[in-house]
C-alpha positions in Angstrom: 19.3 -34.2 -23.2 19.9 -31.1 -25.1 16.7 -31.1 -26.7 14.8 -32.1 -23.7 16.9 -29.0 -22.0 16.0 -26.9 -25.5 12.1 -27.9 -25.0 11.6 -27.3 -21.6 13.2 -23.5 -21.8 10.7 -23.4 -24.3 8.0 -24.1 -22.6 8.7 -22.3 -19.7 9.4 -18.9 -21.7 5.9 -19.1 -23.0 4.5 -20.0 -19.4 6.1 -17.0 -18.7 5.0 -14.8 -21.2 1.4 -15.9 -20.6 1.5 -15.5 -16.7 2.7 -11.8 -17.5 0.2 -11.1 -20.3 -2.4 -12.4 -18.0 -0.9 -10.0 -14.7 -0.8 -7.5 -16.4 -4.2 -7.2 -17.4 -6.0 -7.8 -13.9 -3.5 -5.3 -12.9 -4.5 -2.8 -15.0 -8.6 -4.0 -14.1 -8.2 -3.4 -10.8 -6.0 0.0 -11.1 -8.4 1.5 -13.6 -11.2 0.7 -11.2 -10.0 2.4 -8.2 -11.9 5.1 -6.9 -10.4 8.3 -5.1 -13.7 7.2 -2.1 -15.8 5.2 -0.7 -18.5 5.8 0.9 -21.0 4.0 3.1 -25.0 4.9 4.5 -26.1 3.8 8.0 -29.1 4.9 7.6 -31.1 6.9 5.2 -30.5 10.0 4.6 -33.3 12.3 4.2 -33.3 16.1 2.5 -33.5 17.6 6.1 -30.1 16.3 7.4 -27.2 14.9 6.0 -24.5 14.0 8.6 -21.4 11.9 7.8 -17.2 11.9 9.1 -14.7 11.3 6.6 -11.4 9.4 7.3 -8.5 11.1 4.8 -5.4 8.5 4.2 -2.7 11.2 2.7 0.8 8.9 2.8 2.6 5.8 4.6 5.0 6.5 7.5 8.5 5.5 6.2 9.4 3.4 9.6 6.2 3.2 11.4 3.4 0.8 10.6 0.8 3.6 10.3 -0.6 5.9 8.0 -0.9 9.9 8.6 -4.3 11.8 7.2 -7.2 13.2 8.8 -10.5 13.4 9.7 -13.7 16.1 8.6 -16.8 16.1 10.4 -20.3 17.6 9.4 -23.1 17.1 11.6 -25.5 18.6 9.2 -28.4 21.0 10.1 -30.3 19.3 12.3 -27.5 20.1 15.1 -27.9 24.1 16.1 -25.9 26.4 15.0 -24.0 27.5 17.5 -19.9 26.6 17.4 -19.3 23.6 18.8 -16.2 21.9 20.0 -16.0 18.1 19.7 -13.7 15.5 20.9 -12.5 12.5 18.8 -11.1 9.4 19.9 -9.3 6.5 17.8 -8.7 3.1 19.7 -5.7 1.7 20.8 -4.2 -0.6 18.0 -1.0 -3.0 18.7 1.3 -1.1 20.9 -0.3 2.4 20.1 -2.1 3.9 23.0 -5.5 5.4 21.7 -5.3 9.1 19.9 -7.4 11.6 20.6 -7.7 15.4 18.9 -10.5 18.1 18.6 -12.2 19.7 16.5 -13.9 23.3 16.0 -17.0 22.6 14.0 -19.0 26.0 12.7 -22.2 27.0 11.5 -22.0 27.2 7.3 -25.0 29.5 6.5 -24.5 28.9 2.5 -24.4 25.6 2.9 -26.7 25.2 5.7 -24.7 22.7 7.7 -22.4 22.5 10.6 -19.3 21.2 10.0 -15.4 21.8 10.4 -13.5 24.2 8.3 -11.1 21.6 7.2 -9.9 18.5 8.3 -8.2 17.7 11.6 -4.9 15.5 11.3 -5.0 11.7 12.7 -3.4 8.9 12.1 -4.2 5.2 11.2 -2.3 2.2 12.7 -2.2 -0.7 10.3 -2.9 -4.1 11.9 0.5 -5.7 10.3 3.2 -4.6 8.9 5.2 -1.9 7.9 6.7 0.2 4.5 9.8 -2.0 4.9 7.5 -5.4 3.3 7.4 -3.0 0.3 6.1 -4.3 -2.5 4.4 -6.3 -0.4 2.9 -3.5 1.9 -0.7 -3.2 1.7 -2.4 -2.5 5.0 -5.1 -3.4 7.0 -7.2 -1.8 9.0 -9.9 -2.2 11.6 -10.4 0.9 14.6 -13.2 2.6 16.8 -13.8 6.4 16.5 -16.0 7.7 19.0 -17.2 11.7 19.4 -18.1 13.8 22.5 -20.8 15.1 21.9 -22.2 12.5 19.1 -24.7 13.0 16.7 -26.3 9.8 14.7 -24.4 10.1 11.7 -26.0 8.8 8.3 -22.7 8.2 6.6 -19.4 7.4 6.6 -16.8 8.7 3.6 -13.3 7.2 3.0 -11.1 9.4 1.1 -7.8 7.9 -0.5 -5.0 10.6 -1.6 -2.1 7.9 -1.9 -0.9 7.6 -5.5 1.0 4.1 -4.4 -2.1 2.6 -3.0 -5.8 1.7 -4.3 -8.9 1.5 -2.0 -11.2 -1.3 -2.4 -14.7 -0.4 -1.7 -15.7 -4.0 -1.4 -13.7 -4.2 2.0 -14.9 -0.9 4.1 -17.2 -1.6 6.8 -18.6 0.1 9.4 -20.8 -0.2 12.4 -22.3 1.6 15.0 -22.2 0.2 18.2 -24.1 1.1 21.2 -22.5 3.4 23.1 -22.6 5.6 19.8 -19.2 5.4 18.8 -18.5 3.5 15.4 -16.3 0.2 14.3 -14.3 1.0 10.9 -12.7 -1.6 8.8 -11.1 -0.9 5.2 -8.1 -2.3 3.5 -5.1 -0.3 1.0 -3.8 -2.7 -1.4 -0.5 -1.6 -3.1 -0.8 -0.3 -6.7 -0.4 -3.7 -8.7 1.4 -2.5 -11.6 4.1 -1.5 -8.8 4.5 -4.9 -7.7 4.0 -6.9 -11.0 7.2 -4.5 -11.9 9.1 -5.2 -8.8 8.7 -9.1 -9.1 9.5 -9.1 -12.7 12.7 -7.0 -12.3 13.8 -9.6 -9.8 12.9 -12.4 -12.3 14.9 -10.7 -14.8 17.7 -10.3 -12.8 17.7 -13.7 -11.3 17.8 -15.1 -15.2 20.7 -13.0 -16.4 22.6 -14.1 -12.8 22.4 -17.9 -14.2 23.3 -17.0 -17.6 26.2 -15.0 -16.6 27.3 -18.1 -14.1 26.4 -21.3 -17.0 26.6 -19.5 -20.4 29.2 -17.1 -20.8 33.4 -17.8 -20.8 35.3 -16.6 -18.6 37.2 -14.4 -20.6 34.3 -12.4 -20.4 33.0 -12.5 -16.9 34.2 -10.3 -15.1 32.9 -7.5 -17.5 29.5 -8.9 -17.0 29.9 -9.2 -13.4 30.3 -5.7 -13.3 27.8 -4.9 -15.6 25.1 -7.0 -13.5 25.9 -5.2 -10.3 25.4 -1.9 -11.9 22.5 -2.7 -13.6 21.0 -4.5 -10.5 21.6 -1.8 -7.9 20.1 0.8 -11.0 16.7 -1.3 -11.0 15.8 0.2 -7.8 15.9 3.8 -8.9 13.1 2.4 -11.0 10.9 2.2 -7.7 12.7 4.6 -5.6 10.1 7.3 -5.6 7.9 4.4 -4.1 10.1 3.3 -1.6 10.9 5.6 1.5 13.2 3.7 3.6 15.9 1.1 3.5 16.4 -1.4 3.3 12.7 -3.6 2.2 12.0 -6.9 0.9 13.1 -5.2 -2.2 16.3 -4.4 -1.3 16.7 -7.3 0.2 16.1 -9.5 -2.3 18.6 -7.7 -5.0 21.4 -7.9 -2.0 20.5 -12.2 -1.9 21.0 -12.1 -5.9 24.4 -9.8 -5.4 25.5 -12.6 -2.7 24.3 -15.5 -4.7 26.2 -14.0 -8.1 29.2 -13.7 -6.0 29.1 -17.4 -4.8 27.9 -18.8 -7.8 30.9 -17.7 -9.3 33.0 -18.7 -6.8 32.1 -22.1 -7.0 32.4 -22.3 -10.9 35.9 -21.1 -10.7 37.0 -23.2 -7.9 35.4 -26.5 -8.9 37.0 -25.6 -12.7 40.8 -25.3 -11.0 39.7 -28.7 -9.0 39.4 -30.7 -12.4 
C-alpha cells in the first residue's frame, strides 16, 4: 500500500509539473501576442477619405458588470468642414437602458480631416458577469452604436488600455446594418498569467492544508495552523492590485480552504479522543 501510495504521489507531482510547464507557455503565447488594437475595414479605403470610430476600453467597474472608456470619431475629408455636432447612441444591454452622449467634431486643417478633439467617455455593458468572477472575469461583448448625422465609415478601431486584460483580434466583428448604424462584437480575456497564478496559489494552499491535517503531530499544529492562515490570507496581496472589490471567487475560495482547515482538524482531533 505504501508504495502504491509512494507511486501514485509520484506520478501525480510530475502530472503536475507538466500541466504547469505546459500553461505556462500558452500563457505566455498568447500574452506576448496581444496587441494594444484592433482594427477592422468595411470597405476600402481610398487616399481621398479615410473615416473610422474608435471604441477605447480604459478599466473594469469594481461592482458593475461594465467597462468605462470612450469613443473618437473622424469622419475624414470628404465631410465639410464646418463644426459639426453628432449624436451617439449605444443599445440597451441586460437591464441597462441605452446610453447616449455627443460629440463636437472640428475641421483639422493639418491633418485634413474632421474629427473630435479627443475622445468622448461611454461605457460598455458586458453580456455576463461581473469583477467579482475574478480570475475568471473576462467579458463579452456584443452592442449597436448608431450616429446622427452618419457618415459611411470605412473602419472601425478597438483600442485596449487595460493592463489586466488582452484583446483578441480574432473575436471583433462588426457590421453595418441598414439603417446605417453598426453591430460590434469583441471579447476581453483576462491576462492568463494572472489566472494560471491564482489557480496555482489555490493548489498550493489546498496541498499544504492536507499535509498540515495527515502529516504533521500534533505537538506541532497549532503553530502551522497559524502559520497557514497567515500565509493564506497574504496570498491575496499577491493579486490585490488586480482585484477591486470583495469578496470574488478568489476570496472565496481561500475562505472554503480556511473553513475546510478548521474542520479538517476538528475531525482529526475528535475522532483521535474517540479511539
Amino acid at each position: 500500500m505504501r508504495k502504491f501510495l509512494r507511486l501514485s504521489l509520484l506520478i501525480v507531482s510530475i502530472a503536475l509539473a507538466a500541466w504547469f510547464a505546459c500553461a505556462l507557455s500558452t500563457a505566455l503565447k498568447v500574452r506576448n501576442s496581444a496587441r494594444l488594437s484592433c482594427n477592422m475595414q468595411f470597405s476600402p479605403g481610398t487616399s481621398e477619405n479615410f473615416s473610422y470610430f474608435q471604441i477605447e476600453i480604459r478599466d473594469q467597474d469594481p461592482t458593475e458588470p461594465f467597462f468605462n472608456g470612450g469613443i473618437f470619431l473622424n469622419f475624414g475629408n470628404m465631410s465639410g468642414k464646418n463644426p459639426t455636432k453628432v449624436t451617439i447612441t449605444r443599445s440597451a444591454e441586460g437591464t441597462y437602458a441605452q446610453s447616449v452622449v455627443f460629440a463636437d467634431l472640428q475641421y483639422d486643417d493639418i491633418n485634413k480631416t474632421l474629427w473630435m478633439a479627443k475622445p468622448t467617455e461611454m461605457t460598455f455593458v458586458r453580456l455576463a458577469g461581473s469583477h467579482m468572477n475574478f480570475p475568471f472575469d473576462s467579458a463579452n461583448f456584443d452592442f449597436n452604436l448608431s450616429f446622427v448625422p452618419s457618415p459611411i465609415f470605412t473602419h472601425i478601431l478597438i483600442r485596449n488600455f487595460t493592463s489586466s486584460f488582452y484583446l483578441p483580434c480574432d473575436s471583433v466583428s462588426a457590421l453595418r446594418n441598414l439603417d446605417n448604424s453598426y453591430r460590434v462584437k469583441f471579447d476581453l480575456r483576462r491576462n492568463p498569467l494572472v489566472v494560471l497564478t491564482a489557480v496555482v496559489l489555490i493548489i498550493a494552499e489546498t496541498v499544504f492544508l492536507f499535509a498540515i491535517v495527515f502529516f504533521l503531530k500534533s505537538e506541532v499544529l497549532p503553530t502551522a495552523i497559524a502559520s497557514f492562515f497567515f500565509s493564506l490570507w497574504s496570498i491575496r496581496t499577491i493579486l490585490g492590485s488586480e482585484m477591486k472589490t470583495f469578496p470574488t471567487y478568489f476570496d472565496l475560495a481561500i475562505l472554503s480552504l480556511c473553513v475546510l482547515l478548521v474542520v479538517s482538524i476538528g475531525i482529526r482531533l475528535s475522532v483521535k479522543d474517540l479511539k
